[in-house]
DOZADO-172772 format. One record per residue: residue number from 0; y, x, z of N, C-alpha, C in turn. Coordinates in steps of 0.02 Angstrom, whole numbers. Layout:
num->NUM&n.north->Y&n.east->X&n.up->Z&ca.north->Y&ca.east->X&ca.up->Z&c.north->Y&c.east->X&c.up->Z
...
This chain:
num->0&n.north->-692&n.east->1867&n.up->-615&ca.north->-736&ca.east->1812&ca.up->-603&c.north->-765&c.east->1818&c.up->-532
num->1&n.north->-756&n.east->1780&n.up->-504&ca.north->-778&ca.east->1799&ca.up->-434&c.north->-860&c.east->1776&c.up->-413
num->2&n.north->-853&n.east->1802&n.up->-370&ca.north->-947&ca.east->1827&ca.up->-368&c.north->-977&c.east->1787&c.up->-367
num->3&n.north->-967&n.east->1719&n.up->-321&ca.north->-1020&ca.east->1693&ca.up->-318&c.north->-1014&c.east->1625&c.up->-362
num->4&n.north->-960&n.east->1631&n.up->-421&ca.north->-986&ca.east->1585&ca.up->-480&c.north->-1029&c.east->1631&c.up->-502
num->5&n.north->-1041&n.east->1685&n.up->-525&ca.north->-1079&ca.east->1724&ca.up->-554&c.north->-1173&c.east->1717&c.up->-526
num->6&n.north->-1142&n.east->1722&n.up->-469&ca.north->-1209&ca.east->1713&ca.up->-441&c.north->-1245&c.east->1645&c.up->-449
num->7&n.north->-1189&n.east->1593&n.up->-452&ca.north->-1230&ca.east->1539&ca.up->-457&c.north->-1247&c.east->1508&c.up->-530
num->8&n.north->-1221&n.east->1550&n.up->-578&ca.north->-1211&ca.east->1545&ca.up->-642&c.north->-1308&c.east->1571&c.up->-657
num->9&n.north->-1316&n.east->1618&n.up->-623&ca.north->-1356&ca.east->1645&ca.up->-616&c.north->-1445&c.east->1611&c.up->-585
num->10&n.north->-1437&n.east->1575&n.up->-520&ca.north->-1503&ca.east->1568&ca.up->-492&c.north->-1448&c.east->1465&c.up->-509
num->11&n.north->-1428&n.east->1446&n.up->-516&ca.north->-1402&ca.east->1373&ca.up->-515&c.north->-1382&c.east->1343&c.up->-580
num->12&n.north->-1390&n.east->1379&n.up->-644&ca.north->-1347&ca.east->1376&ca.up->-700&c.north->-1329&c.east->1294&c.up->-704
num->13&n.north->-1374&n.east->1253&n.up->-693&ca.north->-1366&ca.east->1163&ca.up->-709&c.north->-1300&c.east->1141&c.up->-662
num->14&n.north->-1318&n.east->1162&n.up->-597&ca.north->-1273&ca.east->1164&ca.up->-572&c.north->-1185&c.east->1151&c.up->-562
num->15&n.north->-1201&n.east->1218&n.up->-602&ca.north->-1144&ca.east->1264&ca.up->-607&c.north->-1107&c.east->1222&c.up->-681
num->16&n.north->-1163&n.east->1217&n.up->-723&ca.north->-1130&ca.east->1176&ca.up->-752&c.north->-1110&c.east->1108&c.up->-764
num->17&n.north->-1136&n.east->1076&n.up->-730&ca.north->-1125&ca.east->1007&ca.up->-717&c.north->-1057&c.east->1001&c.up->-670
num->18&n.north->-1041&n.east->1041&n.up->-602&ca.north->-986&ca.east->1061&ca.up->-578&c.north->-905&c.east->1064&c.up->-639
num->19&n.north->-944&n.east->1131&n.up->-682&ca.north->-872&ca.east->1123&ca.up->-728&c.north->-864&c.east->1092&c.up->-769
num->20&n.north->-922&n.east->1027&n.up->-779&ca.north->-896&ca.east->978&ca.up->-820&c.north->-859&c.east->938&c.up->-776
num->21&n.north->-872&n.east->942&n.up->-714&ca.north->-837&ca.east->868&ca.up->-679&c.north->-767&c.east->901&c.up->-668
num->22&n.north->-748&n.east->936&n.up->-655&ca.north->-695&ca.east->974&ca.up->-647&c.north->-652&c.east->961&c.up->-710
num->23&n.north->-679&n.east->979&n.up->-770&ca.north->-627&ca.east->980&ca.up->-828&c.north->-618&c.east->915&c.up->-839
num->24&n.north->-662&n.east->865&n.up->-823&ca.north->-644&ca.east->793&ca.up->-859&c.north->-588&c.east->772&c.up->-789
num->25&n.north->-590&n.east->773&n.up->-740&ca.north->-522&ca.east->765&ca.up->-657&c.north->-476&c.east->801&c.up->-687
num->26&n.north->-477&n.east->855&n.up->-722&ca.north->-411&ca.east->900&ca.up->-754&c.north->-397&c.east->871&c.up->-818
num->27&n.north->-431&n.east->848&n.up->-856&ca.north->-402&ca.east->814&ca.up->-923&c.north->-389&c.east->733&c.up->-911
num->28&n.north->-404&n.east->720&n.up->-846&ca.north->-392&ca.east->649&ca.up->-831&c.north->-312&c.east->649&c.up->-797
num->29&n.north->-279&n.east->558&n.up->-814&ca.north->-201&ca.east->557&ca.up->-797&c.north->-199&c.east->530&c.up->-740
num->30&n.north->-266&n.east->537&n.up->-702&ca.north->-276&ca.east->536&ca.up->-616&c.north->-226&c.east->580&c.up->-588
num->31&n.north->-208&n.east->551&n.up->-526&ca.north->-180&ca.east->613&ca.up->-466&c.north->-228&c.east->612&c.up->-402
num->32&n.north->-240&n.east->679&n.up->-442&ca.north->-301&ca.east->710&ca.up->-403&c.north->-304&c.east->778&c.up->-378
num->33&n.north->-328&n.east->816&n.up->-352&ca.north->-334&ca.east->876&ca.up->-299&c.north->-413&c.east->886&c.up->-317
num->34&n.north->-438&n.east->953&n.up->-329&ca.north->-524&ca.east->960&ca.up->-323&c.north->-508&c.east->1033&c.up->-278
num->35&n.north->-549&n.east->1011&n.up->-215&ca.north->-564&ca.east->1034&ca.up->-150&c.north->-624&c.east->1049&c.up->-165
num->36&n.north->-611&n.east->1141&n.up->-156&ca.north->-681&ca.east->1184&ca.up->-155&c.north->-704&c.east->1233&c.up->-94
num->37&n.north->-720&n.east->1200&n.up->-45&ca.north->-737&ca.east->1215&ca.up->18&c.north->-805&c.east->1270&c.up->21
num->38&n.north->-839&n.east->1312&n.up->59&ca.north->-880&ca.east->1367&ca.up->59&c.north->-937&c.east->1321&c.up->85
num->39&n.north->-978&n.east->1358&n.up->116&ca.north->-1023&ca.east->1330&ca.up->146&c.north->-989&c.east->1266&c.up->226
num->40&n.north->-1030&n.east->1195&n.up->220&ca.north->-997&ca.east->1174&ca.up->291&c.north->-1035&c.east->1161&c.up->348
num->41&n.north->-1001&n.east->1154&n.up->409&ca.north->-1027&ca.east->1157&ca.up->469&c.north->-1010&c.east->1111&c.up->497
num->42&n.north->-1037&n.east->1097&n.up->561&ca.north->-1013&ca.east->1018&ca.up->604&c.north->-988&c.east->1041&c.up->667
num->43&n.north->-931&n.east->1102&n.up->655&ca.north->-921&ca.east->1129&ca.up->705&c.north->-849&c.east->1087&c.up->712
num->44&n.north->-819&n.east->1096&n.up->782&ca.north->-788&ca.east->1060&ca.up->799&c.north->-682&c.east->1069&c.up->764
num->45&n.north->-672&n.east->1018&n.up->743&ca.north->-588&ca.east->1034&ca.up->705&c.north->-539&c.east->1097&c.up->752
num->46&n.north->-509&n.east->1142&n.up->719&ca.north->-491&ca.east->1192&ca.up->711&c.north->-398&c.east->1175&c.up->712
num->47&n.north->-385&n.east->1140&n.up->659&ca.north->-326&ca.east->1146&ca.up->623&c.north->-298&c.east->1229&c.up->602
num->48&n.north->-338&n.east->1259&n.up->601&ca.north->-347&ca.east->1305&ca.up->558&c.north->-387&c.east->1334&c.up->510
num->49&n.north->-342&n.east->1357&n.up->437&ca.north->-397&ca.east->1361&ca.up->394&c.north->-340&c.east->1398&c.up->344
num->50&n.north->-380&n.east->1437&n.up->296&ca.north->-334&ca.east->1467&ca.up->254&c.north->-354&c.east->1424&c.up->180
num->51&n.north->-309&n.east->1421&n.up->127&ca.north->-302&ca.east->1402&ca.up->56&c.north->-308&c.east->1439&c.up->22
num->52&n.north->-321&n.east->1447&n.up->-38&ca.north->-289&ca.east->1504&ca.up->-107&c.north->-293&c.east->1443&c.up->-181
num->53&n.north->-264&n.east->1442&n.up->-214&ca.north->-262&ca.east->1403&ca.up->-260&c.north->-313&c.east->1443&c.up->-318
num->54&n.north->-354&n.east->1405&n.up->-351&ca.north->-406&ca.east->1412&ca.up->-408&c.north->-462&c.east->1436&c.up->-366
num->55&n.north->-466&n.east->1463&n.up->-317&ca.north->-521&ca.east->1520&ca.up->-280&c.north->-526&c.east->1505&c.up->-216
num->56&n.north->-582&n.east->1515&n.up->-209&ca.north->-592&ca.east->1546&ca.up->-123&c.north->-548&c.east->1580&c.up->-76
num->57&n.north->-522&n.east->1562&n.up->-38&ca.north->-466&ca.east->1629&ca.up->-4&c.north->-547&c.east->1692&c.up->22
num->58&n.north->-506&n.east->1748&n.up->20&ca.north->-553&ca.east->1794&ca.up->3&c.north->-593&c.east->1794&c.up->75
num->59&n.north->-651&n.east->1825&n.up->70&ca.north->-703&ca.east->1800&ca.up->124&c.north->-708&c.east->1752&c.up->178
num->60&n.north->-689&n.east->1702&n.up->140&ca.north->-685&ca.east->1614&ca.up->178&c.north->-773&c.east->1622&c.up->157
num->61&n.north->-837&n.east->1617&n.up->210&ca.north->-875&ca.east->1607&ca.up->199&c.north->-906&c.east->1508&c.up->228
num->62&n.north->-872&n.east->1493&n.up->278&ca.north->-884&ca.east->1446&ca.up->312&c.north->-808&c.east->1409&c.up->339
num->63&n.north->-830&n.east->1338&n.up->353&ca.north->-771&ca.east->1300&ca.up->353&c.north->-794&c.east->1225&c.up->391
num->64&n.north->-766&n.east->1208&n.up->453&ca.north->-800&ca.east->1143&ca.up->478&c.north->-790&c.east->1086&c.up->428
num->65&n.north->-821&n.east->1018&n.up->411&ca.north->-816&ca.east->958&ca.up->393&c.north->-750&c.east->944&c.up->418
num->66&n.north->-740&n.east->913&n.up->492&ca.north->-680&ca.east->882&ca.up->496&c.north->-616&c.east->934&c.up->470
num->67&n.north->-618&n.east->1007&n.up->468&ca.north->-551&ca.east->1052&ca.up->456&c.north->-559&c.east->1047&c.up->371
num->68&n.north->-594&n.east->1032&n.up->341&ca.north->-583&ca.east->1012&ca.up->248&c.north->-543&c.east->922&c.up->238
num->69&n.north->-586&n.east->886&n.up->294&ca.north->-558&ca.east->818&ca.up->299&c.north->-488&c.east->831&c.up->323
num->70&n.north->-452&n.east->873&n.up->370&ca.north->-392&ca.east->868&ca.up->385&c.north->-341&c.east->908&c.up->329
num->71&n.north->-381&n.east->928&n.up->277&ca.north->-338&ca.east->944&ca.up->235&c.north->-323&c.east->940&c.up->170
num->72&n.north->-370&n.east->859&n.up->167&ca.north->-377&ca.east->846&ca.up->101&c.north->-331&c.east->760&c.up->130
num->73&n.north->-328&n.east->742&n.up->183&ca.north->-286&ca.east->698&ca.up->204&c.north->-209&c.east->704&c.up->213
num->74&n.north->-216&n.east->765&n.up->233&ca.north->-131&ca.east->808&ca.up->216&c.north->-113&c.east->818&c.up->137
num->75&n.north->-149&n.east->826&n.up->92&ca.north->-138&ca.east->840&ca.up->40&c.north->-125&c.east->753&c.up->-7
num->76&n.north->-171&n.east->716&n.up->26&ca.north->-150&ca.east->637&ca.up->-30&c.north->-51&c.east->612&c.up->19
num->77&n.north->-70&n.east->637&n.up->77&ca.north->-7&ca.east->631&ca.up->120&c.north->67&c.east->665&c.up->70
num->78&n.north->58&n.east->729&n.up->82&ca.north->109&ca.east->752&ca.up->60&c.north->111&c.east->786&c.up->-23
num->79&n.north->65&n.east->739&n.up->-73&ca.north->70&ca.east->781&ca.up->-122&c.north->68&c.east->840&c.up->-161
num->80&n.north->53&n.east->897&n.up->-118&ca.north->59&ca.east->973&ca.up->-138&c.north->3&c.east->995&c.up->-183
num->81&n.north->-11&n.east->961&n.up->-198&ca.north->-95&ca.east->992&ca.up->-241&c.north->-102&c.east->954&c.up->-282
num->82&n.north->-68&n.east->899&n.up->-289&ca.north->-100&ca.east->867&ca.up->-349&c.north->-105&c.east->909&c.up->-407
num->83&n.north->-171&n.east->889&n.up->-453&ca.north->-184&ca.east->925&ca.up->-505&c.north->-179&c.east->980&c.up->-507
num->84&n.north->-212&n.east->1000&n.up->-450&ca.north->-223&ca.east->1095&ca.up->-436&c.north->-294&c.east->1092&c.up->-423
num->85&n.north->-325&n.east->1135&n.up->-422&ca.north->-383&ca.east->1167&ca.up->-386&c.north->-369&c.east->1216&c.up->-333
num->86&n.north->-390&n.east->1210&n.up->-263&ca.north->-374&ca.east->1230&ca.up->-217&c.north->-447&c.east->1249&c.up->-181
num->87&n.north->-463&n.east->1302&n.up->-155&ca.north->-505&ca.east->1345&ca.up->-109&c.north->-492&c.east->1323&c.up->-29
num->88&n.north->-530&n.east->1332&n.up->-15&ca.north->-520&ca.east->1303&ca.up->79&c.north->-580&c.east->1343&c.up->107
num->89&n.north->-537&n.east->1380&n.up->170&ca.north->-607&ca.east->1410&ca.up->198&c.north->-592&c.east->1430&c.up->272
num->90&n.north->-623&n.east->1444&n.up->333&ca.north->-617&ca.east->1463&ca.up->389&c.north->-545&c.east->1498&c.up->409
num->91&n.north->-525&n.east->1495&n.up->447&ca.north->-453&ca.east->1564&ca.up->477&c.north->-484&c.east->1631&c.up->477
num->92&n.north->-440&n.east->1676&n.up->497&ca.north->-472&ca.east->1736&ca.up->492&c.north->-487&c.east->1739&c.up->571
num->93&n.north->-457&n.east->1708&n.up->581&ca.north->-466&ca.east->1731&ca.up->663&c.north->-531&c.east->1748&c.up->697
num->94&n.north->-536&n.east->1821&n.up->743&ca.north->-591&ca.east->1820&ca.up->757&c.north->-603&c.east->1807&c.up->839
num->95&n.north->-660&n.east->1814&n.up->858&ca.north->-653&ca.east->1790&ca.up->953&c.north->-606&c.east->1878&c.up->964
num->96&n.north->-608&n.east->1867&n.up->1052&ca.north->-571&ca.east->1884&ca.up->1088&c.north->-594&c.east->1980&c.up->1075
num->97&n.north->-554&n.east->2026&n.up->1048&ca.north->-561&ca.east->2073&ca.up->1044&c.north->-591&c.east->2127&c.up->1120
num->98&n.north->-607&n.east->2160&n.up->1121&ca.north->-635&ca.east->2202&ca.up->1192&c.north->-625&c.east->2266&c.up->1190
């Protein structure tokens, strides 16, 4: 179970559960649909980079700009690959310029 459902299970429970109701009724629905679970977001400027993991967070994706979730939830009604998945979206790993 990864941590920070736990955590929010925890200080957010309404939340948290209101979340996995909306979730299961988009998954028991004969919609084609994608549920995009992005980390915390920022209005930092598009990237076109970003890592995925399907059901989860890619692992320490803490942050992720607005427009780099918009460019990849437009790729995804584009080319189909997610429908009726749950998909994680979060920052690159990339870090600045090493020294």
């Amino acid at each position: 179970m990864p941590p920070a459902y736990v955590f929010g299970r925890l200080f957010f429970p309404d939340i948290v559960a209101n979340l996995s109701a909306m979730e299961r009724i988009l998954q028991e629905s004969t919609l084609d649909g994608t549920i995009v679970r992005p980390p915390q977001l920022t209005d930092k400027p598009f990237t076109g980079k970003y890592r995925i993991r399907k059901t989860h967070l890619p692992y320490f994706g803490f942050k992720i700009s607005r427009v780099d979730v918009a460019d990849y939830m437009i790729k995804t009604v584009e080319h189909r690959s997610s429908i009726h998945k749950i998909v994680g979206i979060s920052n690159s790993w990339e870090m600045g310029p090493r020294w």
